[in-house]
C-alpha positions in Angstrom: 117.0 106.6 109.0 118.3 104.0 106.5 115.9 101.3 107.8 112.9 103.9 107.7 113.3 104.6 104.2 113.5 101.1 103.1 110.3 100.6 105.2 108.8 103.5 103.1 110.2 102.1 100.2 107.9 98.4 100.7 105.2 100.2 101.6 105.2 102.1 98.4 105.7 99.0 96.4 103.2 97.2 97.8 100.6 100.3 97.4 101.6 100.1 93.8 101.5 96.0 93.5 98.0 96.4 94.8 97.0 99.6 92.0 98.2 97.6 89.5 96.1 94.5 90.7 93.3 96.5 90.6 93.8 98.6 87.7 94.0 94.5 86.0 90.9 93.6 87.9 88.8 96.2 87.0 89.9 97.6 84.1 88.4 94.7 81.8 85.0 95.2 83.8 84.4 98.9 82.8 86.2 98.8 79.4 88.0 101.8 79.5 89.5 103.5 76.7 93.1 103.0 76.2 94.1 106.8 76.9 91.7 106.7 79.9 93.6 103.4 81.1 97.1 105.1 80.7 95.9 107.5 82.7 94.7 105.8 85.1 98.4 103.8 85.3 100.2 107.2 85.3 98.5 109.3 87.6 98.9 107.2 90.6 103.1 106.5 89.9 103.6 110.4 89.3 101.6 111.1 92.7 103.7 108.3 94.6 107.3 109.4 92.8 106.4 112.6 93.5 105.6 111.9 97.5 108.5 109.6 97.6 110.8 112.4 96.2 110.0 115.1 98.7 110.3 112.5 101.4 113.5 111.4 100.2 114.8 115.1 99.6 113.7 116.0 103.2 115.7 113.3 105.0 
C-alpha cells in the first residue's frame, strides 16, 4: 500500500513538473494576463491536491 502511494505520489509530481514546464513554455507565447496566469498555475494544483486527497483518505 505504502509503495503504491509513493508511486502515486511521483506520478503526481512529475504531472505537475511537466504543467509547470509548459505553463513556462507557453505562457510568454500567448501573453496572458497575470490573474489569467495565476489561474492557470492554481487550477491545476487544487484539482491534483484535491484528487490526491480523496485517494489518500480512501486508503
Amino acid at each position: 500500500m505504502l509503495m503504491d502511494n509513493g508511486l502515486y505520489l511521483l506520478k503526481i509530481a512529475i504531472a505537475s513538473a511537466l504543467i509547470s514546464v509548459l505553463i513556462k513554455w507557453v505562457g510568454p507565447t500567448i501573453a496572458l494576463s497575470e490573474s489569467a496566469a495565476l489561474i492557470m498555475v492554481l487550477l491545476p494544483t487544487v484539482i491534483v491536491g484535491g484528487l490526491l486527497l480523496r485517494r489518500l483518505s480512501q486508503g
